[in-house]
N, C-alpha and C positions, 0 to 999 in steps of 0.2 A: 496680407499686405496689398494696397491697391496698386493695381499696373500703371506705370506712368505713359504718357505717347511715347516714349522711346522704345518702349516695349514691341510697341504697333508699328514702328516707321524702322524698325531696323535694315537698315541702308544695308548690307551685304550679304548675299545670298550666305554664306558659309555662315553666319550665326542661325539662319531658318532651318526646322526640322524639317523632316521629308513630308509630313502633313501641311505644314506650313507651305511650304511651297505649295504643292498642288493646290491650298486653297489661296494663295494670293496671287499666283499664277493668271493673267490674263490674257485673254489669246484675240492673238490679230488676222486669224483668220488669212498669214499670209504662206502656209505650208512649209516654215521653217523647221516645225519640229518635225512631220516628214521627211524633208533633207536631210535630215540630222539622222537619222535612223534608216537610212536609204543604202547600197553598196556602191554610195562612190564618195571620192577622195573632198574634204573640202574644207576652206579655211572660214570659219565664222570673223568676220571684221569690223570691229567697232570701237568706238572710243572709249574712255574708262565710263562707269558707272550706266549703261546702255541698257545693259541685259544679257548681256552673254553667258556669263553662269547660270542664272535664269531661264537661260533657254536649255540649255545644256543639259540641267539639272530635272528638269520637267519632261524632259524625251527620254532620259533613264529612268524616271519615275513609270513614264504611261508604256515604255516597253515591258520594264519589269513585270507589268500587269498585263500585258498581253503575252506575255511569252507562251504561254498554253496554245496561242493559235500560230505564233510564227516562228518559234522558236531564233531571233533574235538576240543575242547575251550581248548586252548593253553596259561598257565599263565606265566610269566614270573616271577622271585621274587627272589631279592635281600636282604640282610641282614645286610646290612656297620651298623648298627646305634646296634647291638646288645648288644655290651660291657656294653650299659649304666645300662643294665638290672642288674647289677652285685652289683648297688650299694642298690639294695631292697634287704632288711632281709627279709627271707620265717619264719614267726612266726606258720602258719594254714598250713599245708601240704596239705590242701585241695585247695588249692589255689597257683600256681605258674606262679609268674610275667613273669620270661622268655618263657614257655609253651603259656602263656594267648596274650604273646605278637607275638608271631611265628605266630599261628593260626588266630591273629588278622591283620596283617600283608598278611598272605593268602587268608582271607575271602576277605580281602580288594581289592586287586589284581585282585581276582575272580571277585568281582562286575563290579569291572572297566570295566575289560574284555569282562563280558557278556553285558552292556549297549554298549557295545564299538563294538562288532563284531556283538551281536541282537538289535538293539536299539526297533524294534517289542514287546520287552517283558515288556516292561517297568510296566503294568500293571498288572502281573502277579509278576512281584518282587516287585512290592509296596507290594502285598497284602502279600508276602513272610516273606519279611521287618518288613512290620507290626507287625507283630506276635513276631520275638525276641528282636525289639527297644520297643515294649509294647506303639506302639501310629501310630497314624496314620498320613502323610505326603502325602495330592492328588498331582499325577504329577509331584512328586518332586525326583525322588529312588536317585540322586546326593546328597539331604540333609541326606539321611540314609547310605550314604557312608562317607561324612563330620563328620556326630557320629562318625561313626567307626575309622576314621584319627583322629580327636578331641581325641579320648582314647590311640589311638598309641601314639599319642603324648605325652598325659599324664606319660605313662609308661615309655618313654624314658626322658623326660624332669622334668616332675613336681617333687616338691621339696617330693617326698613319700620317707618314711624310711622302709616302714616293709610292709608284706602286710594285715595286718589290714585296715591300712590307703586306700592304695589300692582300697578295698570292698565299700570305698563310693563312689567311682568314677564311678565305670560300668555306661553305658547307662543304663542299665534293668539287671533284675534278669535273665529274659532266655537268654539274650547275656552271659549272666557270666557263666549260665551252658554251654551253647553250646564251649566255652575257654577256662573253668574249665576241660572241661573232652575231649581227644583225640577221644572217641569213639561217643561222641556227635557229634560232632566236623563232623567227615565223616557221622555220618547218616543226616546231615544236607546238606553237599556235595552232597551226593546220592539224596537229594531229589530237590535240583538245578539239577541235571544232568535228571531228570525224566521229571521236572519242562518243561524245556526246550529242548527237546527231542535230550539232545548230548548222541552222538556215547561213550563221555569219557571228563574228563579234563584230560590235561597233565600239570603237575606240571615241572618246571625248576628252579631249585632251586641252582641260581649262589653263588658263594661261600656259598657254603652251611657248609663248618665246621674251614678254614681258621680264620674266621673274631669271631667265636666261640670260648671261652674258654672251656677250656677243661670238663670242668662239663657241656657246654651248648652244647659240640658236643655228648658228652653219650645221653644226653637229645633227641638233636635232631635226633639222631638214631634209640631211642627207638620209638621217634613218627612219623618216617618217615616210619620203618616198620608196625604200628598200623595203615597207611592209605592203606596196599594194598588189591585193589580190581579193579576186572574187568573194575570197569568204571573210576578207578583212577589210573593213571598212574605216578609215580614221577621219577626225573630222578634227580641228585644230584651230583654237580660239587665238586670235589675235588683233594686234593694234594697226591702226593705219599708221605708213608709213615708217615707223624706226625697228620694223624686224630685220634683221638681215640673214636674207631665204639660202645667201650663199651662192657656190657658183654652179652648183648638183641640181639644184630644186627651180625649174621653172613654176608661178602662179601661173594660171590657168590652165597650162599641162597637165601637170604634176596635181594638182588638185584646183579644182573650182573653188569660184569663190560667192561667198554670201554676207552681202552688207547690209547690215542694219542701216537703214537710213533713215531719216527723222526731216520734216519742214514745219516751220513756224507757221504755213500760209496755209496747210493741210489742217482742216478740220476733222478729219479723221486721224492723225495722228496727236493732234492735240486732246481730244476726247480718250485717246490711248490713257495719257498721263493722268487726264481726272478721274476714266475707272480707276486708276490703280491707286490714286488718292481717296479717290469715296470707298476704296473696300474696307482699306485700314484704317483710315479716320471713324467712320461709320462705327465701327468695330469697339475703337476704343471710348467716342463720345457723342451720338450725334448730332450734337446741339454745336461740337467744335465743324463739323461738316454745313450744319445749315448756316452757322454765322462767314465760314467761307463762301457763299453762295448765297448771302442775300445783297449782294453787289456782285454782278456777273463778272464784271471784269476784275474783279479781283480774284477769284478761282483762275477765268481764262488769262491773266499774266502770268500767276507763277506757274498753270502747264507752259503756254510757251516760254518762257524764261528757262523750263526746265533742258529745254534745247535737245528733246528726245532722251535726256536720261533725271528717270527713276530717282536715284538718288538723290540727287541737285533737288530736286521737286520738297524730297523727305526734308532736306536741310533748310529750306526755305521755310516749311511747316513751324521744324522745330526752331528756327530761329525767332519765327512769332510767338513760340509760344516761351522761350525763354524772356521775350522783353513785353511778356504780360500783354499781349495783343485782345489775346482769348477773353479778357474780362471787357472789352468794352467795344467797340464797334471799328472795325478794321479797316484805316481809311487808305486810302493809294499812295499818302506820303510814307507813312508805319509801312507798310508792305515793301516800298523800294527802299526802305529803308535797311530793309531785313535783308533783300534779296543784292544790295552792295554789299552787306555785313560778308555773308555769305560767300560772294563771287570773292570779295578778296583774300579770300583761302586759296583760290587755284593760281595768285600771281605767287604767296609764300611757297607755294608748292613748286616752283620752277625753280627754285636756288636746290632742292631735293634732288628736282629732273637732273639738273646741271652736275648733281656730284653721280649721282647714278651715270648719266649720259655721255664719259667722260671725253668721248669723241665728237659731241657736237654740242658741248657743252657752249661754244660761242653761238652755234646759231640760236641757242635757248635763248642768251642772254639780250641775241641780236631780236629773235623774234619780240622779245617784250617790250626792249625797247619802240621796235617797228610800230606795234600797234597804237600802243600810249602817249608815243610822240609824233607821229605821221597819219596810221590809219583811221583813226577815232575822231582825230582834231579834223582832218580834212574830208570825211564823212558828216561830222555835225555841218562844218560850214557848205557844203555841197546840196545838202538838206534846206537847211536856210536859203539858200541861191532858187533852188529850186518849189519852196514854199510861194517865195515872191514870185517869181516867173508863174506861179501857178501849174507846176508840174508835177507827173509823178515823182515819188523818193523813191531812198534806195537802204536797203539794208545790208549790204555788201559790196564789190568790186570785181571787176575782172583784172585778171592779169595773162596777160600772153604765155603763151605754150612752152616758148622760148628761155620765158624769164622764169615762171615754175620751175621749169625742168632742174636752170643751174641750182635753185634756191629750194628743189623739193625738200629737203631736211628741216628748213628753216619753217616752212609751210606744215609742213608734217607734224613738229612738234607741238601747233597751235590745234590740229584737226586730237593729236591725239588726247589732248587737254580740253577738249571740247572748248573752246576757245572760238575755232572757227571751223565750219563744214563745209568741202572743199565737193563741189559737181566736176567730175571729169570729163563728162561729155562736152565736146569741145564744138564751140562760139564763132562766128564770124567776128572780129572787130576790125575788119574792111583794111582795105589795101595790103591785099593777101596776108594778113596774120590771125590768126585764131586765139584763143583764148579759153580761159576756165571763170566758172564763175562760184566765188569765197565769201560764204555770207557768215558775217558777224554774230556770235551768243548774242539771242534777245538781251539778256541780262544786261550785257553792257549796252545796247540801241537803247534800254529804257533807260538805265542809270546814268548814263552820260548823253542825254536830252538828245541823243540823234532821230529819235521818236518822241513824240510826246505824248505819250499815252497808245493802248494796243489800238484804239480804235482809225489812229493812222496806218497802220498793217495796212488797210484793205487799199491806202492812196499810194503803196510800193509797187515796182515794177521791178522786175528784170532784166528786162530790152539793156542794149547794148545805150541807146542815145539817154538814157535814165540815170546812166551808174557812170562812176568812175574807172575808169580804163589804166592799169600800171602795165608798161612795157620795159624791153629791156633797155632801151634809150631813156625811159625816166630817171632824175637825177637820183631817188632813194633807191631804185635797183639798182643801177652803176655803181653807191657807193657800198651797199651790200655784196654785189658780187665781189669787189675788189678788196673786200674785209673779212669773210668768214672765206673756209674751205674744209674739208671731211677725209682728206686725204691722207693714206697712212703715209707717211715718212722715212725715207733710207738716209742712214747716216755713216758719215765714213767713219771707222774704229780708230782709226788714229785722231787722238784728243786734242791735236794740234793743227788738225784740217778742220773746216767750217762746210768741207762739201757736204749739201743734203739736195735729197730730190727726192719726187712723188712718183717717178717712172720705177717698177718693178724690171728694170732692163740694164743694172750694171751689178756685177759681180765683184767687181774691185772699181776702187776708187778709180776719177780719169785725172781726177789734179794729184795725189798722193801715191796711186797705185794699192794701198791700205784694204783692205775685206771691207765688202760691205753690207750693215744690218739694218733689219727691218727696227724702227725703233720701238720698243716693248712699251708697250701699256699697260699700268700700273693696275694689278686684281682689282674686280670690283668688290669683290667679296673683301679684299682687307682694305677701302678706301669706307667703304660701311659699317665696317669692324671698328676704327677707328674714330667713325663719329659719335658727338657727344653725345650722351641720352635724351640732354633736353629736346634733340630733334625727333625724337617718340612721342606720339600721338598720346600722353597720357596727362592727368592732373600735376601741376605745378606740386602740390602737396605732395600727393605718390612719388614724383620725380627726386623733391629735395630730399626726400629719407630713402632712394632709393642711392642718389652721390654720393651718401655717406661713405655707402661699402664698392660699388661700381664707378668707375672713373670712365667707362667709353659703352658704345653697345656692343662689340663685342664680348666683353667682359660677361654681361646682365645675357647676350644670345644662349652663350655655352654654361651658364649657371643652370644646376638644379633646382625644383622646386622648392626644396628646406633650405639652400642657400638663398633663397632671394626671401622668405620667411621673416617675416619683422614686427615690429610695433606698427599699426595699423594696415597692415601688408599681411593679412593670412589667406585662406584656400581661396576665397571669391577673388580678392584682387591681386592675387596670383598670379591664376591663370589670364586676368585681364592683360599684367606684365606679360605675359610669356608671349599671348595673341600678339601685345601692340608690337611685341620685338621681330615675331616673326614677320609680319606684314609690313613692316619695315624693312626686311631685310629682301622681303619680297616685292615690294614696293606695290 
C-alpha cells in the first residue's frame, strides 16, 4: 500500500519509532541535548508542539548508545494516564495514591531500562527484587516488573474508592514503604545506581505538569525537588506559565531552566523549520518539496508562520495537500489560505483549555477576546499609520512590567498556545517604567494584513518608539484587571452568610462567626469524564457509531478493547479510539 504524507509529517513524537526519531531528529547545535543528560536539576520550557519530546526522546536515544563509555542510565517517563488517580479519596495521609503511582511508574521505567541497556545484571536485580516483592522469582526480573505494571494498573484502573481499599493491593509491605515515602523512594535509587556501577540516572520527565492537575503538579514538585542528588539527575518538561511549582519548589533554585526559544527575524531559526520540512517531504515526494521551493517565499512563510513549532509547520503541509495545492502551482493566496484554515484550530482549542483550566478559565476567554478585538485591530491600524509616516512596523507590543505581572495568567495562556512569545528581558519604556516585549504568531501578522507579505519582516523593528506600548493606566488593562482574577476563594459554611474572601487569614466567619472553607474545585478528571465524545479528536463517522453505545468520554476512557469493537471499528481504529481518548484526557 503506498504511504500517504501523513505518514512522513506525523506531528507527535509518540507515534515515531526510536529509528524514526534519530533520523528525523535535527540538531541545532545549541547543547540541549547535553543538558539534558548532564547531573543537574532542570525544567525544559516550551509551548505545545516546540519539541520537547523530541529533545527528550533523542538524548535517551544517543545516551543509550554511549552507555559503554559513561555509564549514564537514561529513563525516559511519561505521565498521559495520571488524571485517573484523582478519582481515589486519601482517607490515611500516610498513604497517597497519586505520590505511590508517580514513583511506581518511575521504579517501573528504571527497571526496564536497566534489563534493557545491562541485561548482565539480571541476577543481581533478582536478588534486588527479591527483597521488596518479599518472594523470590529465579531468572525471571521481567515477572517482578509485571507486579510492578499489575499495580500501576490497579491504581489507574481498578474499581478503588478511598485509599484503605488501596492498602490490600500492594505486592508487599516493603514495596509500599519504598512509594509511601519519597525519601525511601531515592535511597532505593541510590542503591540500583551503586548496585550497578552507573555514573547517575537521568530522569526525563515528559509532560511532567500539563497532563497534572493542579494539586498533582504542587505534588509533583515537591517530590521532584526531594530526588536531588549527585547521582540523580531530573530534568522536567514543561509549559510556560500555567504550572503551578507550588510553595516547596523554587525555579531556578530547585532546578534551572532551559527555554526553547524560537524568532521569526532569525534566519537560523527559520532554516531550523525548513530542515525539518525537507527531510520528510524529501522522503515522502520530492517533487512535493521542489514545488515548495520554487517560489521562495512560500517555503520561508510557512517556516515562519510555524512560530518555532514543528508541528504547526506539518499542518500547514498537510492542509495544502488536503485542498489539492500539490497539483498545480502554489500561489501566496492558496497558502494563507491554508495557513488561516489551520490557525483556526487553536482559537477552537481554547473552549478545551477553558474546561481543562478550570481556574482561569475567564482569563482564557478574557485572553481571546483581548487579541481579536483590541490587539490585532489596533496592530493592523498602527501598521497603516506607520506605512504612511514611512516607518518602521511592528509585529508585537510592549506592555509594562506592572501590567503583566497582574495579568501574567492571562498572557501566559496565549505564550502557551503559541499564540504569542513573551521576551522577559525587561525594556525601558521611559518615565521610569519598564516593559516586556510580546510578539504576535506570524500566522495571524500574515492572515490578518498587519504584514503584507514576509518580505516586510525585514521593515519591523523592535525599538520602543516603533511598537505599541500597553500600560497599567490603559483603558483595556484597567478593564481586565478589574474583570478577571485566579484567586482561591473562602466561603463561610453557613448557607445563609454571603461572606467570601481571597485572604487565607480567617478561621471562622467575622459577620456569622460560621467555620470557614476553602471553596472545592470540582476534579478535573470527572469534568473530562463527563465531556461529550464529539470533543475527541476523531472522524465524525467513528464518533456517530461510537454514540451509539458511549454517551460521555469517560464512559469510551475505561472501555476495553472488545467493548469499543464494532462495525467499521476493528483492531486498527481501535486503538486510534483508545490513543485519541487518552490524549484527551491528557490534553
Amino acid at each position: 500500500m503506498k504511504n500517504s504524507l501523513g505518514d512522513y509529517l506525523l506531528d507527535r513524537t509518540e507515534s515515531l519509532d526510536e529509528k524514526l526519531i534519530l533520523d528525523y531528529f535535527i540538531e541545532r547545535n545549541d547543547d540541549k541535548i547535553n543538558r539534558l543528560l548532564d547531573s543537574e536539576q532542570y525544567l525544559l520550557e516550551g509551548s505545545r508542539g516546540v519539541g520537547k519530546t523530541m529533545l527528550m526522546k533523542t538524548a535517551m536515544l544517543r545516551s543509550i548508545k554511549d552507555f559503554g563509555k559513561n555509564s549514564v542510565l537514561p529513563v525516559w517517563i511519561s505521565f498521559e494516564e495520571s488524571i485517573r488517580l484523582e478519582r481515589i479519596v486519601i482517607l490515611d495521609n500516610s498513604i497517597d495514591p497519586f505520590l505511590q503511582w508517580t514513583m511506581g511508574k518511575i521504579l517501573d521505567e528504571t527497571l526496564k531500562m536497566l534489563l534493557k541497556i545491562k541485561p548482565g545484571c539480571i541476577n543481581k536485580l533478582n536478588s534486588r527484587l527479591s527483597d521488596i516483592f518479599g518472594l523470590t522469582i529465579s531468572d525471571n526480573s521481567t515477572k517482578y516488573s509485571e507486579l510492578l505494571n499489575e499495580y500501576i494498573k490497579t491504581l489507574e484502573k481498578a474499581d478503588i474508592k478511598d485509599s484503605d481499599e488501596l492498602k490490600k493491593c500492594v505486592p508487599s509491605t516493603e514495596l509500599a514503604n519504598i512509594l509511601d515515602n519519597p525519601q525511601s523512594f531515592k535511597d532505593f535509587l541510590l542503591k540500583l545506581v551503586n548496585d550497578f556501577s552507573l555514573s547517575r540516572i537521568v530522569f526525563l520527565f515528559d509532560e511532567a505538569a500539563h497532563v497534572f492537575s493542579h494539586t498533582q503538579q504542587e505534588k509533583f514538585f515537591t517530590f521532584f525537588k526531594s530526588l536531588r542528588d549527585p547521582k540523580i539527575a531530573c530534568k522536567a518538561a514543561v509549559y510556560p506559565g500555567i504550572t503551578n511549582y507550588g510553595k516547596y519548589f523554587e525555579r531556578g533554585q530547585d532546578a534551572k531552566e532551559i527555554r526553547i526559544n524560537w524568532k521569526p527575524l532569525n534566519s537560523n531559526d527559520v532554516d531550523f523549520i525548513k530542515q525539518i520540512l525537507k527531510k520528510r517531504i524529501q522522503e515522502f515526494n520530492p517533487k512535493y518539496w521542489e514545488k515548495l521551493n520554487v517560489n521562495k517565499d512560500i517555503i520561508d512563510t510557512i517556516c515562519i508562520c510555524s512560530n518555532g513549532n514543528p508541528r504547526f509547520a506539518f499542518h500547514i503541509i498537510d492542509e495544502l495537500e488536503n485542498s489539492k495545492a500539490f497539483q498545480s502551482k502554489i500561489s501566496n493566496q492558496i497558502l494563507i489560505n491554508s495557513i488561516r484554515t489551520v490557525f483556526n484550530t487553536k482559537w477552537k482549542e481554547f473552549d478545551t483549555l477553558k474546561q481543562r483550566l478550570i481556574k482561569y478559565s475567564q482569563h482564557i476567554s478574557e485572553a481571546e477576546v483581548l487579541m481579536k478585538e483590541t490587539l490585532i485591530p489596533n496592530l493592523r491600524l498602527w501598521n497603516d499609520k506607520q506605512r504612511t509616516n514611512k516607518r518602521k512596523l511592528s509585529i508585537g507590543f510592549y506592555i509594562s512590567t506592572k501590567a503583566y505581572d497582574s495579568l501574567e495568567k492571562l498572557f501566559s495562556v496565549l505564550d502557551y498556545s503559541n499564540i504569542t512569545s513573551t521576551d522577559h528581558s525587561k525594556k525601558s519604556l521611559g518615565h521610569n517604567k519598564y516593559g516586556y516585549y510580546i510578539t504576535i504568531n506570524p500566522s495571524l501578522i500574515f492572515t490578518d494584513l498587519i504584514l503584507k507579505g514576509i518580505n516586510e519582516l525585514n521593515s519591523t523593528s523592535v525599538a520602543i518608539e516603533n511598537n505599541q506600548a500597553y500600560t497599567e493606566s490603559s483603558t483595556v488593562i484597567k478593564e481586565l484587571l478589574s474583570s478577571v482574577n485566579a484567586f482561591d476563594e473562602y466561603n463561610c459554611l453557613n448557607t445563609s452568610c454571603d461572606f467570601k474572601t481571597v485572604e487565607d487569614t480567617f478561621k471562622f466567619c467575622p459577620k456569622c462567626g460560621s467555620k470557614i472553607q476553602k471553596e472545592e474545585i470540582i476534579s478535573l478528571y470527572k469534568i473530562l469524564r463527563s465531556h461529550n465524545i464529539d470533543n475527541i479528536k476523531l472522524s465524525k463517522r467513528i464518533t456517530d457509531r461510537l454514540s451509539v453505545k458511549f454517551h460521555n468520554v469517560g464512559e469510551l476512557y475505561d472501555a476495553e478493547k472488545d467493548d469499543i469493537r464494532m462495525k467499521y471499528i476493528q483492531n486498527v481504529r481501535i486503538e486510534l479510539v483508545k490513543n485519541a481518548v487518552i490524549e484527551y484526557m491528557a490534553g
